[in-house]
C-alpha positions as CSV (number, residue, x, y, z in Angstrom):
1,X,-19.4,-4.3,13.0
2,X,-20.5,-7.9,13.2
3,X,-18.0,-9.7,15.3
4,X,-19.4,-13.5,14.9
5,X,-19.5,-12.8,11.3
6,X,-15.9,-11.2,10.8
7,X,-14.6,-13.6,13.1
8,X,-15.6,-16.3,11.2
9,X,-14.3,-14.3,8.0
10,X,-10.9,-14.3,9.8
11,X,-10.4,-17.4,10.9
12,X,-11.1,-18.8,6.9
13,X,-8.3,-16.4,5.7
14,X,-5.6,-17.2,8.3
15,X,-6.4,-20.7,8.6
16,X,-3.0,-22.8,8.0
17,X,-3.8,-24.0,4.4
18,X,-5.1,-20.5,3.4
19,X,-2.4,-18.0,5.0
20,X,0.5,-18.7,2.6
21,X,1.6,-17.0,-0.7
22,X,1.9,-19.3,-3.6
23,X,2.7,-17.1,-7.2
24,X,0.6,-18.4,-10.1
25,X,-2.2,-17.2,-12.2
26,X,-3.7,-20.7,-12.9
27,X,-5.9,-21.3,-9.5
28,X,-7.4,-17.5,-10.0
29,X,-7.9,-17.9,-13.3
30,X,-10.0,-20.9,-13.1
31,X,-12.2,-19.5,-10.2
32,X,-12.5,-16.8,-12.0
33,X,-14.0,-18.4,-14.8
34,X,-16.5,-20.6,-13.3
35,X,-18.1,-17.4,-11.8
36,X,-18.4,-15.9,-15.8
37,X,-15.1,-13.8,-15.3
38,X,-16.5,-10.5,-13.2
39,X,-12.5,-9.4,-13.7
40,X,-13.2,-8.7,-17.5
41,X,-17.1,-6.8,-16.5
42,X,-15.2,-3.9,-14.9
43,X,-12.7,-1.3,-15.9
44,X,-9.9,-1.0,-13.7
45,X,-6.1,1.0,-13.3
46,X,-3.8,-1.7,-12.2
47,X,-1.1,-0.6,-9.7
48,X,2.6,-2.3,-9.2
49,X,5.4,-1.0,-7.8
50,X,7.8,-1.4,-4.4
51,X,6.7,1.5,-2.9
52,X,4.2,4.2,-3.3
53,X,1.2,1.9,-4.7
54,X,-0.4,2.4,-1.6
55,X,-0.7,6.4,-2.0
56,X,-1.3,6.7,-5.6
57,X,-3.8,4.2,-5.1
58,X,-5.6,6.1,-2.4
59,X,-5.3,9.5,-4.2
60,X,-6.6,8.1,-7.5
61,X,-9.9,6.6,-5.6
62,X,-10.6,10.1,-3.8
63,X,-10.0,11.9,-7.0
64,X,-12.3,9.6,-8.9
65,X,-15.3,9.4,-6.4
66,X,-15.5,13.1,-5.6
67,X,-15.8,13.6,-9.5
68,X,-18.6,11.5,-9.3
69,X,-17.8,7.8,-10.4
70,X,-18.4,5.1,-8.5
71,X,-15.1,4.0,-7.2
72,X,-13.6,0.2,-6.5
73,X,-10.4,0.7,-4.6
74,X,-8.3,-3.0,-3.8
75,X,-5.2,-3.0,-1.4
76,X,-3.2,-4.9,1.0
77,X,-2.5,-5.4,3.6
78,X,-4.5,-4.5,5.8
79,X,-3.8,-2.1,9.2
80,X,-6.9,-3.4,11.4
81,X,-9.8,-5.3,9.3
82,X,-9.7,-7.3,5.9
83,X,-12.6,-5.2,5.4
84,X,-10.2,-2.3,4.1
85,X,-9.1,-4.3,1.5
86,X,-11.9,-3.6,-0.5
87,X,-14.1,-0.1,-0.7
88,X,-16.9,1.4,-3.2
89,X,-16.6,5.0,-2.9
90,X,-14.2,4.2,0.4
91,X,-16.4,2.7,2.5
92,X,-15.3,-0.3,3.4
93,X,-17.1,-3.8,2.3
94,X,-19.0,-4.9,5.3
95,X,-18.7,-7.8,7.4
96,X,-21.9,-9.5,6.4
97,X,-21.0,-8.7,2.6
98,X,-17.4,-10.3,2.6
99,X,-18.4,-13.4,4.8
100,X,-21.3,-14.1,2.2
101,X,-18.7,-13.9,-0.4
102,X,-16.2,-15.6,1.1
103,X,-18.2,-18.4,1.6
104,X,-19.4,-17.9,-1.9
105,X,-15.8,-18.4,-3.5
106,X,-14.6,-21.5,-1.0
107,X,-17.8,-23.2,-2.2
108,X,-17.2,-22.8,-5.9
109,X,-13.9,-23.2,-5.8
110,X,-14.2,-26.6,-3.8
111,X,-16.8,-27.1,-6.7
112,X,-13.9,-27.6,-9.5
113,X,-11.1,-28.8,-7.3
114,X,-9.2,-25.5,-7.0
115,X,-7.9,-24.7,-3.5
116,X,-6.7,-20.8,-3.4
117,X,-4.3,-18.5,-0.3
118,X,-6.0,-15.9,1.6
119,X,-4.5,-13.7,-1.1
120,X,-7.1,-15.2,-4.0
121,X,-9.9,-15.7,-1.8
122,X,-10.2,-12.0,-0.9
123,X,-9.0,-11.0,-5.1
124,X,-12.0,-13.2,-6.1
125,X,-14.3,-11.4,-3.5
126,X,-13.1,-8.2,-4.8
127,X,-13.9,-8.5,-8.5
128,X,-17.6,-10.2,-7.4
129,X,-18.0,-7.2,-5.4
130,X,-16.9,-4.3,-8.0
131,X,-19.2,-6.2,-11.0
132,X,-22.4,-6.9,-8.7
133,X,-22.2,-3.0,-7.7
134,X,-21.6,-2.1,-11.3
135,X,-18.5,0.0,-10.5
136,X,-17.3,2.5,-13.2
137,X,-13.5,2.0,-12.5
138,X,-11.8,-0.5,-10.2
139,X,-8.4,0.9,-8.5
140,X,-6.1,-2.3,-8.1
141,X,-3.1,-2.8,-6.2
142,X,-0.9,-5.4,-6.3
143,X,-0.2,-7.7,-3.7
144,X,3.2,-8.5,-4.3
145,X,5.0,-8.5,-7.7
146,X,3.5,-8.3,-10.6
147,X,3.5,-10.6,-13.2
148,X,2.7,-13.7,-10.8
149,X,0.1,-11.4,-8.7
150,X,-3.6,-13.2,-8.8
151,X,-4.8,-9.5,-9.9
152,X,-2.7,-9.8,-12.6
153,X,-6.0,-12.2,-14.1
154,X,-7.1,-8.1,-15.4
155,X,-6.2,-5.6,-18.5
156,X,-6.6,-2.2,-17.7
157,X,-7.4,0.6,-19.6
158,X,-4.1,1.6,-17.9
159,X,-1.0,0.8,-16.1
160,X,1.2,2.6,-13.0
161,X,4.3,1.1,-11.4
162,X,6.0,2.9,-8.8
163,X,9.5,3.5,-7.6
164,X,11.4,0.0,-7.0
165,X,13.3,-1.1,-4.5
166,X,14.8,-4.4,-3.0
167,X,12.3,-5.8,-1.5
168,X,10.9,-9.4,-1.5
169,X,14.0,-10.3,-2.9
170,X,13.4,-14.3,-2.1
171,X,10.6,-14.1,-4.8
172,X,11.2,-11.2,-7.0
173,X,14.7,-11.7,-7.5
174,X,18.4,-10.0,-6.0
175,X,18.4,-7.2,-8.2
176,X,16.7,-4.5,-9.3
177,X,16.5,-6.0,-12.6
178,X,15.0,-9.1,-11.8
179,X,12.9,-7.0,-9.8
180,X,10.9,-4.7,-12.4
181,X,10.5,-7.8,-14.7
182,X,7.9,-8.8,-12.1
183,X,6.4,-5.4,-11.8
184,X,6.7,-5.3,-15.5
185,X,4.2,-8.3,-16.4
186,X,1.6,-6.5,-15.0
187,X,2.0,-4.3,-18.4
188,X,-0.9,-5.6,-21.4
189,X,-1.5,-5.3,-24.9
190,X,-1.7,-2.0,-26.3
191,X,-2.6,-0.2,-22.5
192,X,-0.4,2.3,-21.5
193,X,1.7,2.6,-18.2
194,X,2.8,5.4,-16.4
195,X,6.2,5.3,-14.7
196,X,8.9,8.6,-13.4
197,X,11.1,9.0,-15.2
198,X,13.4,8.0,-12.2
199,X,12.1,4.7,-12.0
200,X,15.1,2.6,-11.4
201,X,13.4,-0.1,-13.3
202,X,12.5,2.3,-16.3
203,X,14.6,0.4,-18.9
204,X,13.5,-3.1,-18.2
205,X,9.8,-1.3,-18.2
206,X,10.7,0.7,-21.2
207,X,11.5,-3.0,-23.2
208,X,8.2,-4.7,-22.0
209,X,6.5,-1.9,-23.7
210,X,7.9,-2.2,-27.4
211,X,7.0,-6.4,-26.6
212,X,3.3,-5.4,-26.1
213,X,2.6,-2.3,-28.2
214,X,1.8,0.0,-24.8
215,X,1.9,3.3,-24.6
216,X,5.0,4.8,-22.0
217,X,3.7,7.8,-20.2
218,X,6.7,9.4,-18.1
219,X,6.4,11.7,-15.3
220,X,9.1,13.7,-13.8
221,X,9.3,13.9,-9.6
222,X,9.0,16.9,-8.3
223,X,11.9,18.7,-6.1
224,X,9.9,21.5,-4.4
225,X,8.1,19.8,-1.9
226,X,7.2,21.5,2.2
227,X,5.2,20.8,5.0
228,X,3.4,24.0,5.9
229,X,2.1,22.2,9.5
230,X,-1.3,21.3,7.5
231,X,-0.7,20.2,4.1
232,X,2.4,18.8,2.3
233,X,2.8,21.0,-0.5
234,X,4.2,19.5,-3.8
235,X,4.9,21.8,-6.9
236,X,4.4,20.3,-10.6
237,X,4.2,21.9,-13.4
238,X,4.6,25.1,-11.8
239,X,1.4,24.7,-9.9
240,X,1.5,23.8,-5.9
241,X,-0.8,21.1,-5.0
242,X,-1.8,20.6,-1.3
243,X,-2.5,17.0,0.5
244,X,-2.9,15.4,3.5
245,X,-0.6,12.7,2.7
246,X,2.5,13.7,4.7
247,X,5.7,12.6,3.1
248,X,9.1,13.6,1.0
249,X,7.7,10.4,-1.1
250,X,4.2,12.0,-2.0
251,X,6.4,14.2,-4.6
252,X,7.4,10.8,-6.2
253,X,3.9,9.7,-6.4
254,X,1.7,12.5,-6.8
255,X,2.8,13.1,-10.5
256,X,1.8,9.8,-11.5
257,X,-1.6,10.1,-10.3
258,X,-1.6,13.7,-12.1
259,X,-0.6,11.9,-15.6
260,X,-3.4,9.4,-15.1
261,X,-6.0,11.8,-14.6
262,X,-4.7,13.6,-17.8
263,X,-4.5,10.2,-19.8
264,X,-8.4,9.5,-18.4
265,X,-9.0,13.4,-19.5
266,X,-7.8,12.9,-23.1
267,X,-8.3,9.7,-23.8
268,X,-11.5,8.3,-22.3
269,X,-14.9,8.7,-20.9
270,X,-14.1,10.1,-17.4
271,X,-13.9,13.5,-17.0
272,X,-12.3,14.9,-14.0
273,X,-11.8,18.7,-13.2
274,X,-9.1,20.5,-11.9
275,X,-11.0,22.0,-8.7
276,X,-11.9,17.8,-8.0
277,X,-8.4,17.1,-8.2
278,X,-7.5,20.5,-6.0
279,X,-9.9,19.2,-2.9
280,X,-9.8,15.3,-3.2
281,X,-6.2,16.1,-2.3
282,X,-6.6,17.8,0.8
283,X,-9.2,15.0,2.5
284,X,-7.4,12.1,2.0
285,X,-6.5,9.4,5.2
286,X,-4.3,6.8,4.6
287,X,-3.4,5.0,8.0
288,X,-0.1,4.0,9.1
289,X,1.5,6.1,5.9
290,X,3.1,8.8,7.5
291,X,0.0,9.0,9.5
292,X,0.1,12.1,11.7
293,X,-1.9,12.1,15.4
294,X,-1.3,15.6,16.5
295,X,-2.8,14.7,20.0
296,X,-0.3,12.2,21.0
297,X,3.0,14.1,18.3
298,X,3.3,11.0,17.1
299,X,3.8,9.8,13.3
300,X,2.4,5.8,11.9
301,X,4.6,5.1,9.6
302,X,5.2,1.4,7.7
303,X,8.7,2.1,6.4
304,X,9.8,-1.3,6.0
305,X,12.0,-1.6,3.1
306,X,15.7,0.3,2.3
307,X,14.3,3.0,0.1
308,X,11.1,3.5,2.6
309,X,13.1,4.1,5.4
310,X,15.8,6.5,3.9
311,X,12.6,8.9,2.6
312,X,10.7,8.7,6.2
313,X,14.3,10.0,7.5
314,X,14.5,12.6,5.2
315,X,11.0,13.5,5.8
316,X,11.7,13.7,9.2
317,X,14.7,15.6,9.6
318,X,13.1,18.5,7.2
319,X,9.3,18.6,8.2
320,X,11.0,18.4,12.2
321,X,15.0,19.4,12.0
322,X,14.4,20.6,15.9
323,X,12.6,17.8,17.5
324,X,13.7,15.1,19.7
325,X,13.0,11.7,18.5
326,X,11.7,8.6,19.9
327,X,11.2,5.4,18.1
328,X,9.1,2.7,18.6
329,X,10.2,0.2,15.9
330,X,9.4,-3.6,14.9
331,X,9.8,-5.5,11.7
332,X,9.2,-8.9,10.3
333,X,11.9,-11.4,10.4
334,X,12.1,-11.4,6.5
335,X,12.9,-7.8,5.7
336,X,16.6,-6.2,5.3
337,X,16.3,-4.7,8.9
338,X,20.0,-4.5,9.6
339,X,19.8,-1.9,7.4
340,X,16.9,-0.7,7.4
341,X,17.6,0.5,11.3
342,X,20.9,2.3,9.9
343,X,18.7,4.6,7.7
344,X,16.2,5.5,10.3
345,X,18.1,5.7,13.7
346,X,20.9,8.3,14.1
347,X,23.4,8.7,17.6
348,X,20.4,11.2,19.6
349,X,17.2,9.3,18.8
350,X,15.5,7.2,21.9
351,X,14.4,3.6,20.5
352,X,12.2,1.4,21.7
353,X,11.9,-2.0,20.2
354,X,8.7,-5.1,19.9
355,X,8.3,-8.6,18.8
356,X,4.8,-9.1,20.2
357,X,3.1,-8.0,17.1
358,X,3.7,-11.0,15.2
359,X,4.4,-14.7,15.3
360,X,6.9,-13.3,12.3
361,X,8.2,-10.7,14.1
362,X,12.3,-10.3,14.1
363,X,13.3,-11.1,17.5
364,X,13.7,-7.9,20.0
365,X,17.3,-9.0,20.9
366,X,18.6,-9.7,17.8
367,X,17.4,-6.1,16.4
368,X,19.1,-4.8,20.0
369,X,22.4,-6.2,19.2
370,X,22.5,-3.9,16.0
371,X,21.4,-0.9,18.2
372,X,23.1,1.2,20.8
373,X,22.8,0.4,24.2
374,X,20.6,3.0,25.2
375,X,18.1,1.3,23.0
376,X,15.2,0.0,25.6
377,X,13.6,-3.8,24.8
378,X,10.1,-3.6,25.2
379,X,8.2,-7.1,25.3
380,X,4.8,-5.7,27.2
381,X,1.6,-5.4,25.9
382,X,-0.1,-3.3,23.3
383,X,-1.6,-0.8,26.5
384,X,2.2,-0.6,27.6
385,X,3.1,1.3,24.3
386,X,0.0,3.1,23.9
387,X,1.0,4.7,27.7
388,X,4.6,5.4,26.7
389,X,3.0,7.5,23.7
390,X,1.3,9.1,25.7
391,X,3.5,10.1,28.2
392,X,6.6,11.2,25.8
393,X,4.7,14.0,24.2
394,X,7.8,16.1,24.5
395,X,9.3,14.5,21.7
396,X,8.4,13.7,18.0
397,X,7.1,9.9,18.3
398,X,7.6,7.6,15.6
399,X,6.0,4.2,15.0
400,X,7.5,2.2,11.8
401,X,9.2,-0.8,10.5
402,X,5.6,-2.7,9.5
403,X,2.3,-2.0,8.5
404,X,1.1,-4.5,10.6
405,X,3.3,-3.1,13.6
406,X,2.0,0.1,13.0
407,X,-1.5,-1.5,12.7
408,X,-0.9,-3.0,15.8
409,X,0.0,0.7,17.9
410,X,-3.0,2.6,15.8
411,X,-5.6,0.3,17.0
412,X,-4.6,0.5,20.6
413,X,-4.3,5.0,20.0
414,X,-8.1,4.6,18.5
415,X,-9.5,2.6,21.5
């Protein structure tokens, strides 16, 4: 790690005129093209959805590197580094690499009067990377929405949207509707998309794809899904797949990723064997998604929308139906926390509440008010909670409410 260079790197992408969304297509699109387009030099699966993206994305860039292709893999946010955001083969992009490129992208976009958010500077780096390493397929997630998104500037050989929720709701709209029409536009010409057949935005999904000519691949979730203390087993299609990625959730998402592999199979040049798939599943490590540090008991869990929380509950109480639980929860001012908190907490739980994550954090006493009063307010540092996890390792510890919370807790366990 080079801290003068990733330092630098940070202070660029957090920096007052950078650290803001802003929608639009236009400023990408323009950089984009002064640097020849790299976007349209790679092929790429282009990922949208409320929750989920996250872990399909992860599985399909294991899957696809163990079978042998070289592997671009683009998420957000981050847990720790921006250097996460974007992997070859899932190594992360160094520090030297995304300062040079960073640089690169300011410069040309200052070049043609085009000023872009941390959100573009780091898509544009992204696609430079993928095409100057030649990448066979690019794995892309959204940032948020769809249709708006600045990696929206691709078309994929193919589409995935995940289950959708409420969330965002002071962008994407105040209903479910509203909702998948962003997540929709991320649908092209004639390149299919694979959505569950319990997608609650399936007919505003199903419409987009008689508009453009695409291709509706539908998966079913599967119902038969344990925890055998190792693996989370997930039965489709009569067969039981193993994987690391803990999670009731992982049975929404897993058969998506299984129906793009077969579409790939079928229908284009990659080639990916059953045994690949078997073993890629079983080495995955996705932090701060039902992340499980055996040493401390303790789960890292984001969980910060409605439908999030309600599955890491159910997860819970079925993978643990005997264990104590403690909470250690925070959440950004801007999500539905009132009731989020109502899905995760019941009467026995312990909680212990933050703010000192984030300048956007929901205040500690406001949460309080909505929880009972045995709930303790923590305002201490980082080392604080990191010795209160480590001395409650009679119970079942559980970190959640924000990736960046979580981010926040796992850096502090790794030191």
């Amino acid at each position: 790690m080079n801290t003068v260079l990733y330092k630098e790197v940070k202070d660029i992408l957090t920096s007052k005129e950078k650290f803001h969304i802003e929608l639009g297509l236009g400023r990408i699109t323009k950089v984009l093209n002064a640097f020849a387009d790299p976007h349209k030099k790679i092929k790429c699966i282009h990922i949208a959805g409320t929750n989920g993206k996250g872990s399909v994305c992860i599985m399909l860039s294991n899957i696809l590197t163990n079978a042998g292709y070289k592997t671009g893999l683009y998420t957000s946010p981050h847990i720790l580094k921006y250097d996460e955001r974007i992997k070859i083969n899932n190594i992360d992009i160094s520090d030297e690499e995304l300062n040079n490129l960073t640089k690169i992208v300011l410069d040309k976009s200052a070049s043609i009067d085009v000023y872009l958010t941390e959100f573009e500077i780091l898509t544009v780096c992204a696609f430079l990377y993928f095409a100057k390493n030649n990448v066979d397929i690019a794995i892309l997630e959204t940032g948020l929405g769809g249709r708006l998104d600045a990696t929206n500037a691709v078309h994929p050989i193919l589409s995935i949207i995940t289950s959708i929720d409420m969330d965002h709701t002071e962008r994407l709209g105040d209903s479910i509707e509203k909702i998948a029409y962003e997540k929709a536009g991320i649908i092209k010409p004639n390149a299919p998309v694979v959505i569950s057949k319990d997608n609650r935005g399936e007919k505003v999904i199903e419409q987009k794809t008689k508009k453009t000519n695409s291709p509706l691949l539908l998966t079913q979730d599967s119902d038969d899904n344990f925890f055998d203390g190792e693996f989370n087993n997930i039965k489709i299609n009569n067969k039981i797949y193993r994987t690391s990625l803990l999670g009731k959730y992982q049975a929404k998402n897993l058969p998506l990723v299984l129906k793009t592999i077969e579409y790939l199979n079928e229908k284009t040049v990659f080639k990916i064997p059953e045994k690949t798939i078997e073993d890629s599943l079983k080495k995955i490590v996705w932090p701060a998604r039902m992340q499980f540090f055996k040493e401390y008991n303790t789960i890292i869990d984001g969980a910060h929308n409605l439908d999030a929380a309600k599955l890491l509950r159910k997860t819970i109480d079925e993978y643990f139906p005997d264990k104590k639980i403690a909470w250690f929860y925070a959440s950004l001012k801007n999500k539905d926390y009132p009731k989020i908190i109502k899905e995760l907490f019941k009467p026995d739980d312990e909680i212990f509440i933050n703010d000192s994550f984030s300048k956007n954090a929901a205040s500690s006493e406001d949460i309080q008010k909505l929880l009972p009063d045995k709930c303790i307010n923590i305002k201490n540092s980082p080392i604080e909670i990191t010795n209160l996890i480590k001395t409650n390792k009679d119970k079942l510890l559980i970190v959640a409410g924000s990736l960046y919370f979580a981010g926040f807790v796992q850096e502090q366990l790794l030191k």
